[in-house]
C-alpha positions as CSV (number, residue, x, y, z in Angstrom):
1,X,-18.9,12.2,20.6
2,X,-20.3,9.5,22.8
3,X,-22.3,8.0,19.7
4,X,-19.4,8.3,17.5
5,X,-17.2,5.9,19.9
6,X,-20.2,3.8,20.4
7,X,-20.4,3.5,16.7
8,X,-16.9,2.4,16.0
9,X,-16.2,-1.3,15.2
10,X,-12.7,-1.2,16.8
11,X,-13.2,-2.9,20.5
12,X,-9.9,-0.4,22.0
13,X,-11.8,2.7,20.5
14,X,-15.1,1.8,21.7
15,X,-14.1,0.9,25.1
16,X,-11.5,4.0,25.7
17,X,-13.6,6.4,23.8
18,X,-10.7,7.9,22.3
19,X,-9.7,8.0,18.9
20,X,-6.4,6.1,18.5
21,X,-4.0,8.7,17.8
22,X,-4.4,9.4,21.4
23,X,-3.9,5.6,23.0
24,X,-1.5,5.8,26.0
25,X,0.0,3.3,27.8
26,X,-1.8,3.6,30.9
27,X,-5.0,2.7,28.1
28,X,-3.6,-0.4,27.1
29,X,-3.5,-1.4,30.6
30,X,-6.4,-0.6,31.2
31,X,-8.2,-2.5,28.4
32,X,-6.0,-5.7,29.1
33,X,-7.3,-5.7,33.1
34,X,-10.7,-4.7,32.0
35,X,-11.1,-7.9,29.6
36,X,-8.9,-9.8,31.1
37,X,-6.4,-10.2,28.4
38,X,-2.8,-12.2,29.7
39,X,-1.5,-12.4,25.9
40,X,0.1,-9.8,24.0
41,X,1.9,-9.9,20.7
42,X,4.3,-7.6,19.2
43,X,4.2,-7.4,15.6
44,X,6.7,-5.9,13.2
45,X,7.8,-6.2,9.5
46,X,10.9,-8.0,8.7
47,X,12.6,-7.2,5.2
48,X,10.3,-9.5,3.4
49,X,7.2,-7.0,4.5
50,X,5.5,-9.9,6.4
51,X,4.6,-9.5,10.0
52,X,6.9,-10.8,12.6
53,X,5.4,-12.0,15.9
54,X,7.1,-11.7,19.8
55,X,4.6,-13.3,22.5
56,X,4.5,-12.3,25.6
57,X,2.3,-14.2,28.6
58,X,1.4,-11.3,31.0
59,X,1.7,-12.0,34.7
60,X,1.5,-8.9,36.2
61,X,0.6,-5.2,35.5
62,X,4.0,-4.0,36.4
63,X,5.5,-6.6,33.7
64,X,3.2,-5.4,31.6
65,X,4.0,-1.8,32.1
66,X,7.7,-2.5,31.6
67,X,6.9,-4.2,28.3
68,X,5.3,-1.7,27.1
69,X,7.8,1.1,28.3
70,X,10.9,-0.1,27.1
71,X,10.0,-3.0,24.5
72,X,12.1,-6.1,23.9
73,X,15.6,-7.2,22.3
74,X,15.4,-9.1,18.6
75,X,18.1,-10.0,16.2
76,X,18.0,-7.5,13.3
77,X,20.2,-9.2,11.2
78,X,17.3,-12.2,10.8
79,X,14.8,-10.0,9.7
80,X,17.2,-7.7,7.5
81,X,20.0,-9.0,5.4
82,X,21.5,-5.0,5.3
83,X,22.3,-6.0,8.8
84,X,25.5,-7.2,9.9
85,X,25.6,-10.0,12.5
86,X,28.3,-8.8,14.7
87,X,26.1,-5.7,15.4
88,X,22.5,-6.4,14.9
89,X,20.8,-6.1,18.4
90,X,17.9,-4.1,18.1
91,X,14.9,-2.8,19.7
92,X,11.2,-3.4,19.4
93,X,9.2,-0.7,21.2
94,X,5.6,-0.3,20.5
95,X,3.4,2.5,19.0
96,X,0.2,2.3,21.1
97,X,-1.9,3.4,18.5
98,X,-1.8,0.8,16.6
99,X,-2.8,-1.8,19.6
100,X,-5.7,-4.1,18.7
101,X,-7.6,-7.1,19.6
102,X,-6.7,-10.2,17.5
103,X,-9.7,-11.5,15.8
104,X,-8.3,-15.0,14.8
105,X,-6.7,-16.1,18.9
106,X,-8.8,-18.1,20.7
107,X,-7.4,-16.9,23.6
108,X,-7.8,-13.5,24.1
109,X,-4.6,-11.5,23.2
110,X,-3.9,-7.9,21.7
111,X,-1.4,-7.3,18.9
112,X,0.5,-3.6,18.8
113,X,2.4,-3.0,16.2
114,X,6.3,-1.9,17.0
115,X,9.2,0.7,15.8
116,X,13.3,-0.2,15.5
117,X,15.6,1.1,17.6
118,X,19.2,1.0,17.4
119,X,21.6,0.0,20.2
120,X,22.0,4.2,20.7
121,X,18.4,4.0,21.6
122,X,17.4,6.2,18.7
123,X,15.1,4.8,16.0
124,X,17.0,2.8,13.6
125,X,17.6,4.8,10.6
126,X,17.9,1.4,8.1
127,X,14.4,0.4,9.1
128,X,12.0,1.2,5.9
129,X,9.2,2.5,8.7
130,X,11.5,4.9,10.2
131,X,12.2,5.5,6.7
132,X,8.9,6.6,6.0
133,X,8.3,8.6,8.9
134,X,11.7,11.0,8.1
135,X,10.0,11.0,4.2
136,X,6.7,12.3,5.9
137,X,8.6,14.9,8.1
138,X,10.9,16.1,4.9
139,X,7.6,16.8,2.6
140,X,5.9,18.8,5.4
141,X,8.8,20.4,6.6
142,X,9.9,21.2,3.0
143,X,6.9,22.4,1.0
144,X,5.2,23.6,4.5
145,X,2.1,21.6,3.2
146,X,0.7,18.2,4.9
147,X,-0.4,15.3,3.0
148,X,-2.8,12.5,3.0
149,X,-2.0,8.6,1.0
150,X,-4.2,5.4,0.3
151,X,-3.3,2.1,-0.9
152,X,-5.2,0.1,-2.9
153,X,-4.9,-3.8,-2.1
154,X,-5.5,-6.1,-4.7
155,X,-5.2,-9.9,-4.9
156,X,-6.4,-13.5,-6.4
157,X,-8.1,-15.9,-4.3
158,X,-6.7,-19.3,-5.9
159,X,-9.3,-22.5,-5.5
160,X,-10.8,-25.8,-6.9
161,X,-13.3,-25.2,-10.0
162,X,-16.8,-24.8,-8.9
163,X,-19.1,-25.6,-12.4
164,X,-22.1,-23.3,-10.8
165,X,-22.5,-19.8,-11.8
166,X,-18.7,-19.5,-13.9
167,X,-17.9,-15.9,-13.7
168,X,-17.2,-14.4,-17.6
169,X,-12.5,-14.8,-17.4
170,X,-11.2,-11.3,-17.2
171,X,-15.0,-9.6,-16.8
172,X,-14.9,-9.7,-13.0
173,X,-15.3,-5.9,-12.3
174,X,-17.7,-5.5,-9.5
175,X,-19.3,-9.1,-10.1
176,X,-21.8,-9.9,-7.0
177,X,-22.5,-13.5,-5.3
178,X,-22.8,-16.3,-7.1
179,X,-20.7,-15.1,-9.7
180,X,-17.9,-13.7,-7.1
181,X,-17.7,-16.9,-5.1
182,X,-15.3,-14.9,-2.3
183,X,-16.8,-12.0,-1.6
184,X,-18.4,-13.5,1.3
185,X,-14.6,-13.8,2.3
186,X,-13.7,-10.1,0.8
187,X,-16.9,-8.8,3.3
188,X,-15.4,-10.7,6.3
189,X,-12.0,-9.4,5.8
190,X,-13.6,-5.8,5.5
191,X,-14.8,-6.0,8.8
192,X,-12.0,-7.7,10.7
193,X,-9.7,-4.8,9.5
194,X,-12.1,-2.1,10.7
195,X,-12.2,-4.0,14.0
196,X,-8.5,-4.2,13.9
197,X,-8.3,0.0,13.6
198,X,-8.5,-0.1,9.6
199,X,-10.8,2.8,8.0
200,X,-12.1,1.1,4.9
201,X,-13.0,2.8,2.0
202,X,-14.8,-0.4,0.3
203,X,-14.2,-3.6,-1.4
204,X,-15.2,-5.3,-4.6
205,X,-14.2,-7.9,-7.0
206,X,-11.7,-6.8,-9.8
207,X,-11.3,-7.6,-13.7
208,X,-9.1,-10.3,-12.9
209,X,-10.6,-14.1,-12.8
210,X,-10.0,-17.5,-15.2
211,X,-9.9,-21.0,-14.5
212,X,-6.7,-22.9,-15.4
213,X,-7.8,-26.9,-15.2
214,X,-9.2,-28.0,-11.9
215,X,-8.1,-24.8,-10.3
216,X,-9.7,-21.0,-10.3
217,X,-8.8,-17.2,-9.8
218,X,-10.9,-15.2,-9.0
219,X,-9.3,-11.2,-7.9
220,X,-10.7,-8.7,-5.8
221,X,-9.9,-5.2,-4.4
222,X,-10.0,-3.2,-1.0
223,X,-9.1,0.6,-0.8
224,X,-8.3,2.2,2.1
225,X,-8.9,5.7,3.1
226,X,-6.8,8.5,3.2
227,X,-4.7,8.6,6.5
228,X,-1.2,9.8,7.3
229,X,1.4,8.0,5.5
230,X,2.9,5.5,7.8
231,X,-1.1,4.9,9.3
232,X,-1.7,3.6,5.5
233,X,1.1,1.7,5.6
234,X,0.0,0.1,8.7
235,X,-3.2,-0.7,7.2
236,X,-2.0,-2.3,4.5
237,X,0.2,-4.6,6.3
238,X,-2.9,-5.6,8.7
239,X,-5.2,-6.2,6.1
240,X,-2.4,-8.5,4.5
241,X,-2.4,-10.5,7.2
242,X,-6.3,-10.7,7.9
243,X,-6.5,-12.0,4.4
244,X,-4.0,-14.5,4.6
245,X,-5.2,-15.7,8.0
246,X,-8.9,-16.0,7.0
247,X,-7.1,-17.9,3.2
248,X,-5.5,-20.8,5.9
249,X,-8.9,-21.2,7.9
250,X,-10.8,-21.5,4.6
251,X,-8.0,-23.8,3.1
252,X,-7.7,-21.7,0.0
253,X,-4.5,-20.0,-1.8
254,X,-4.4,-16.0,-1.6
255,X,-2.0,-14.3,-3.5
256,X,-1.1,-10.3,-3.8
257,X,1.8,-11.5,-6.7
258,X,2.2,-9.0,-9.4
259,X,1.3,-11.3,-11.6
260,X,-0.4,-15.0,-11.8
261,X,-0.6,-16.3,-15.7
262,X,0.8,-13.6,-18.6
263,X,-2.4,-12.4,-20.8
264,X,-4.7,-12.3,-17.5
265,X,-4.6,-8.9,-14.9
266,X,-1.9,-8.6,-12.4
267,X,-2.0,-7.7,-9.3
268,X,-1.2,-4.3,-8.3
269,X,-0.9,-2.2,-5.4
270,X,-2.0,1.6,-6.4
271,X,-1.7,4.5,-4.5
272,X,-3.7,7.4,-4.3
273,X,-2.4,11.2,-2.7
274,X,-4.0,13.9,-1.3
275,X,-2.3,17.2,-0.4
276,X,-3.1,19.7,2.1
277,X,-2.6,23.4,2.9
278,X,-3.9,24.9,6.3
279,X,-6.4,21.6,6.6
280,X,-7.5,22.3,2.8
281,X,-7.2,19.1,0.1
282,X,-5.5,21.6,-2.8
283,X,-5.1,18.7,-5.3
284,X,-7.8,20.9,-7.1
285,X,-8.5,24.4,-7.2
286,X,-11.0,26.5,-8.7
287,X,-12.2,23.3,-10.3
288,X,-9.3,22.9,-11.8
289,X,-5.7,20.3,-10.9
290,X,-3.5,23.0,-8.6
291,X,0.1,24.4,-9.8
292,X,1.2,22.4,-7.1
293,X,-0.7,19.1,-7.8
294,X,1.5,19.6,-11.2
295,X,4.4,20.0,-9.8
296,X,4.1,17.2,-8.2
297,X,3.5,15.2,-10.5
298,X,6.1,16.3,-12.7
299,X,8.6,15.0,-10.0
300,X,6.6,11.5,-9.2
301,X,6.8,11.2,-13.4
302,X,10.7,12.6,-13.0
303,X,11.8,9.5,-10.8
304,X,8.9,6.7,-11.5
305,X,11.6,4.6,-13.5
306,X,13.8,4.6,-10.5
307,X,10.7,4.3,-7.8
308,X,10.2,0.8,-9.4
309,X,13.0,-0.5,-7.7
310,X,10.4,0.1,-4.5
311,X,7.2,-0.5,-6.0
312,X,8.1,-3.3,-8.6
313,X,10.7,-5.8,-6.7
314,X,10.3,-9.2,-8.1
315,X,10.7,-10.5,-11.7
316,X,7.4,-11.2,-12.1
317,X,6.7,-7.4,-11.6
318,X,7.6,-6.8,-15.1
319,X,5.3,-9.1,-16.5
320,X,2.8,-7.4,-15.2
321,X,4.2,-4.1,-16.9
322,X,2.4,-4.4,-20.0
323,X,1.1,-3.3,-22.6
324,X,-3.3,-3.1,-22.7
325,X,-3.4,-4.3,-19.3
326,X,-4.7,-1.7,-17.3
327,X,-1.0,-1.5,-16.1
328,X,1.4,1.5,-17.0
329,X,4.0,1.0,-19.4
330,X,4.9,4.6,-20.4
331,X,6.0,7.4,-18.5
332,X,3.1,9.9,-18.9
333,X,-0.1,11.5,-16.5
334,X,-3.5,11.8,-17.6
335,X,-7.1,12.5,-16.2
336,X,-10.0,9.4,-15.7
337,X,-7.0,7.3,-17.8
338,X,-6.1,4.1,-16.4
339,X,-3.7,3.5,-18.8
340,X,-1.6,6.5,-17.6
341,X,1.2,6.2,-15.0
342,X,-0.5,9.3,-13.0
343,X,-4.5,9.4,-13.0
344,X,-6.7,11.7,-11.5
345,X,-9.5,10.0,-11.3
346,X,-13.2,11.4,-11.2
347,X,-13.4,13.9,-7.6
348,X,-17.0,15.6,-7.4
349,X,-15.4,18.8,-8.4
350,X,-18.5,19.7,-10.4
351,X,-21.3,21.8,-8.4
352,X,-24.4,19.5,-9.4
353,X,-26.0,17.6,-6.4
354,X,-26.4,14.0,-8.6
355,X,-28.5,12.5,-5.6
356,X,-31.2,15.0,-5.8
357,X,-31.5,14.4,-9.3
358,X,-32.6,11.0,-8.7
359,X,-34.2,11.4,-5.0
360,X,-36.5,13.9,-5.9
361,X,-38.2,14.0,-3.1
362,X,-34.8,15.0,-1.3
363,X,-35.2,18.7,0.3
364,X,-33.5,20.6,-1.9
365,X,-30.7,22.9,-0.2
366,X,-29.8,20.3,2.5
367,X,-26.5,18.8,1.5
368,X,-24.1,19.9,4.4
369,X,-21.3,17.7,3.5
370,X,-18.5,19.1,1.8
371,X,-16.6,16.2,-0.2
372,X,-13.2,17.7,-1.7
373,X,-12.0,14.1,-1.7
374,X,-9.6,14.6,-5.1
375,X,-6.7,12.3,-4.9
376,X,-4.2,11.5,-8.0
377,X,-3.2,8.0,-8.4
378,X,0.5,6.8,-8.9
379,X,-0.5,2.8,-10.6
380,X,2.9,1.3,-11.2
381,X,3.5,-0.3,-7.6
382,X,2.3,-4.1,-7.4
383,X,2.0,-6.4,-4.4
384,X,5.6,-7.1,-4.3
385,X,6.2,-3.2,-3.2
386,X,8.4,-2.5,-0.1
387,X,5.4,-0.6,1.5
388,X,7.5,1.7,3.4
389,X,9.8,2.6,0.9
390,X,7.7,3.1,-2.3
391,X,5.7,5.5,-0.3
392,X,8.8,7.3,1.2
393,X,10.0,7.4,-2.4
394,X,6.9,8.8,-3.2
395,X,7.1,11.5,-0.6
396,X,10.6,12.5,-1.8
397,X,9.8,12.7,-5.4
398,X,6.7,15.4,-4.1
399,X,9.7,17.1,-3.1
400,X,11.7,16.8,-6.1
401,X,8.7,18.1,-8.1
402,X,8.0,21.4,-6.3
403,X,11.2,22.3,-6.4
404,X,12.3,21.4,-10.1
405,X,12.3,25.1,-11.8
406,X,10.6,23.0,-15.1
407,X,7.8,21.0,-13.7
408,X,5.1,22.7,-14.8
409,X,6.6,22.6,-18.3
410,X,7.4,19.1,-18.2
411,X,3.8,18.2,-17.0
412,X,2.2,19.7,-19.7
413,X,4.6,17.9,-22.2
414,X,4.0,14.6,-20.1
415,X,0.2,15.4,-20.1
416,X,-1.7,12.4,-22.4
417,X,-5.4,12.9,-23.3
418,X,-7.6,9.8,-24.2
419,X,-5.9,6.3,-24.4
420,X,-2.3,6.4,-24.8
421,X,-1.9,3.6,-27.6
422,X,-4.0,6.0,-29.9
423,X,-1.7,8.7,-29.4
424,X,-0.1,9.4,-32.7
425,X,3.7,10.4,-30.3
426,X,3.2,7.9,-27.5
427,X,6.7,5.7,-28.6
428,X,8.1,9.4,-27.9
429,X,7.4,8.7,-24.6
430,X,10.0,7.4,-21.9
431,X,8.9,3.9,-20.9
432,X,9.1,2.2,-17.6
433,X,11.8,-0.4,-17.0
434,X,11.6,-3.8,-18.0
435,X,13.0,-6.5,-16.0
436,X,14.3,-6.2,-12.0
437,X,18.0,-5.4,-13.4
438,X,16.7,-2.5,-15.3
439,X,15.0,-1.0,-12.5
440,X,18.2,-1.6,-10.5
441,X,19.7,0.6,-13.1
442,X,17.4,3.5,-13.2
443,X,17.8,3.8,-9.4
444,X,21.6,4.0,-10.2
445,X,21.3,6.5,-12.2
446,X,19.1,8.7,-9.8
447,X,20.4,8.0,-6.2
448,X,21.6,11.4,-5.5
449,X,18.1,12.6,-5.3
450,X,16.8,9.8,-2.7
451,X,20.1,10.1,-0.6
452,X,20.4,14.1,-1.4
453,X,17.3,14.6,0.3
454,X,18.6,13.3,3.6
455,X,15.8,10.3,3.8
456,X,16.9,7.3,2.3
457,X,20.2,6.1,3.9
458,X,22.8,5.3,0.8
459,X,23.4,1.7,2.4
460,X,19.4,1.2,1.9
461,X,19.8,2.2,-1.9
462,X,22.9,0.4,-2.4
463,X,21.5,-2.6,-0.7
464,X,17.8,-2.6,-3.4
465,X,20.1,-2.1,-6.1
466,X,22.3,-4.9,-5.7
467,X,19.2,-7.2,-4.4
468,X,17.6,-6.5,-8.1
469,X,20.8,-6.8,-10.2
470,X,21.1,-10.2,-8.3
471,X,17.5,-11.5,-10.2
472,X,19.3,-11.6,-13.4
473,X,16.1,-11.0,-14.8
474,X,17.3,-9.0,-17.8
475,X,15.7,-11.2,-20.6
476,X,12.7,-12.2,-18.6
477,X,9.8,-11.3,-20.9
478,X,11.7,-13.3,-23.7
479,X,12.4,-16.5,-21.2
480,X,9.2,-16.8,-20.3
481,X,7.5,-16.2,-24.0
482,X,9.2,-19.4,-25.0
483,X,9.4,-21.4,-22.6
484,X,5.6,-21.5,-20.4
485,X,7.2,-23.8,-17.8
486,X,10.0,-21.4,-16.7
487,X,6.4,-18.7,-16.5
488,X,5.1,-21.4,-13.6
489,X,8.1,-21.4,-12.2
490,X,8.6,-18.1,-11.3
491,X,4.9,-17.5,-10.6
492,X,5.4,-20.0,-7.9
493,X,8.8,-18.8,-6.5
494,X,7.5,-15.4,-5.5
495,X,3.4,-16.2,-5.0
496,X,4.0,-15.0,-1.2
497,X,6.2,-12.2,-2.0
498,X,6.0,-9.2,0.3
């Protein structure tokens, strides 16, 4: 145990020798009057899913303990527009776990990440993390099972042409140095968010790269691993912000917009789900996808039109929703198919041991570790998703899946093998929305699920839909198609989105 904290990269962790999960308060006093730390930051998410900052200069240990006890007051109706200004005090109140050491401040400070809480002094029931959390509680508490999500983080670092070493456009799939200019910058960011209490799966360049005059963009990728929802929700949102930081020092543009230029890849935010039963990943079984995995799916499939109003919340969403873009457009589920809205990708489900094969002089026998590491992979969500809320959604359609009395029927009918476009029936298939409106729509149409299962509030639903109708987006594929500047127009209007 004492070699695992020593081994860990976050400073709290290392210091306390305690996983996080078990951070009190009486820790994060300690570590501040251990290192001598006077500043501390609480950080929380507004409604446009950046991170929100409340400083506090610490002058004593019992100010510090009473911050920490019973947070701090903030105006909800700045950071939400749901909110009504004649009621929108609210509470901050921090989460200890998610305490660590900022890696950019000069002067020391820690950074804790907070909840909302209502003037009752119960958590706010509007707020998409609380949101998340009661979507966590309703799939274990309904299905009796636990599960396990991952984000997958992509995004385009925008900067002058460099003539050397011209990567191939759109062949930047795990390109290395000098080809990748940034991934000096993507390796930097990978280590900040481990120190900042990310676990890190890995990073590498994506497809995505061209050169548009005197400027370049170049994309890359970092996947998380799996966690407890709202821990990979956190996660994300760091890692957002340690990439944007570390863009400002290095005077470059970073970007997680769906999309940049139509005909290049967008940008998209994928995430991946594992599902447990008495500690046990049961997305496979017997070597084959579970009854339940299939259920699941079938109800994730059921609702994915209306979870773009989550996953997919800026015009330029749908220009990223494609045809022959690595990007769904068709409502369908399929294995190793990246063209599918569902994948289950590759999982070491078969029995062979592949590094013996090529270690030969590996002792043969001695492989201890177990890795039942299947996930499935929902790929319509883009860097303009409401974390919280396409993840909740996600959670609830789980639901909606294992209790449908036809899902395993309608995922065999839903089930595509190969690529979809040489599918002799794939037009049969439903298709994804197409603009903002659209998606507004589809939600319309399927509220009663999200508000029937007692975890989305119906001012929340009412509040996306009418936020999306209000794009007016309905003909923005044919806008944009003839006119190219109306394109840079909107590419620049939501660049920062989320």
């Amino acid at each position: 145990m004492e070699t695992q904290f020593n081994f860990s990269p976050n400073p709290l962790e290392k210091f306390l020798k305690k996983e996080p999960l078990q951070f009190t308060r009486e820790d994060i006093i300690s570590y501040m009057t251990a290192h001598d730390i006077r500043l501390l930051n609480f950080r929380y998410p507004g409604e446009d899913g950046r991170l929100k900052t409340l400083n506090f200069a610490v002058h004593s240990v019992d100010y510090l303990n009473k911050i920490l006890t019973f947070g701090e007051r903030v105006d909800g109706s700045s950071l939400f527009s749901f909110m009504e200004t004649g009621s929108s005090d609210l509470y901050v109140v921090p989460r200890y776990h998610t305490a660590f050491l900022n890696p950019f401040s000069e002067i020391p400070s820690l950074e804790i990440l907070c909840s909302f809480f209502d003037h009752t002094g119960n958590l706010l029931e509007l707020a998409p993390e609380n949101i998340l959390r009661n979507a966590y509680q309703y799939f274990c508490n309904s299905t009796g099972l636990d599960v396990q999500m991952l984000g997958e983080l992509e995004y385009y670092v925008n900067s002058a042409t460099d003539s050397l070493f011209q990567a191939t456009d759109q062949k930047g799939y795990h390109e290395s140095e000098p080809f990748a200019k940034f991934e000096w910058m993507r390796k930097e960011a990978l280590r900040l968010i481990a120190e900042c209490g990310g676990h890190i799966k890995y990073g590498h360049s994506e497809v995505g790269n061209f050169t548009k005059g005197d400027e370049s963009f170049e994309q890359h990728e970092i996947e998380f691993l799996p966690t407890r929802p709202d821990i990979a929700a956190d996660q994300i949102l760091i890692a957002k912000w340690i990439l944007r930081m570390l863009a400002d020092q290095l005077e470059v543009e970073i970007s997680f917009a769906p999309k940049i230029t139509t005909g290049k890849a967008g940008n998209g935010l994928h995430f991946h789900i594992m599902v447990f039963k008495d500690g046990r990943n049961i997305v496979m079984e017997n070597e084959q996808l579970s009854s339940t995995t299939k259920k699941i799916i079938a109800g994730i499939l059921d609702l994915a039109d209306a979870l773009t109003a989550f996953g997919n919340t800026v015009p330029t969403s749908y220009l990223r929703l494609v045809p022959n873009q690595e990007a769904p457009t068709y409502i369908c589920w399929g294995e190793r198919n990246r063209s599918a809205l569902v994948r289950i990708p590759l999982g070491w489900s078969g029995q062979k041991n592949m590094a013996d094969i090529v270690n030969p002089n590996q002792q043969k026998g001695k492989n201890p570790l177990e890795n039942n590491n299947q996930t499935f992979e929902f790929r319509v969500p883009d860097g303009s998703a409401d974390i919280h809320l396409v993840m909740a959604g996600l959670l609830v359609a789980a639901v909606h899946g294992i209790k449908m009395p036809e899902a395993l029927e309608k995922a065999e009918n839903l089930y595509v093998r190969g690529n979809i476009f040489h599918t002799a029936d794939f037009k049969n298939l439903n298709q994804l929305p197409a603009s903002c409106f659209e998606s507004a729509e589809r939600l319309d149409n399927k509220n009663d699920i999200f508000i029937g299962s007692g975890v989305f509030p119906r001012m929340i639903i009412n509040h996306t839909i009418d936020k999306l109708k209000n794009f007016n987006d309905i003909n923005v594929r044919n806008e944009i198609a003839e006119n190219k500047e109306k394109e840079r127009e909107l590419v620049i209007q939501y660049i920062h989105c989320q």
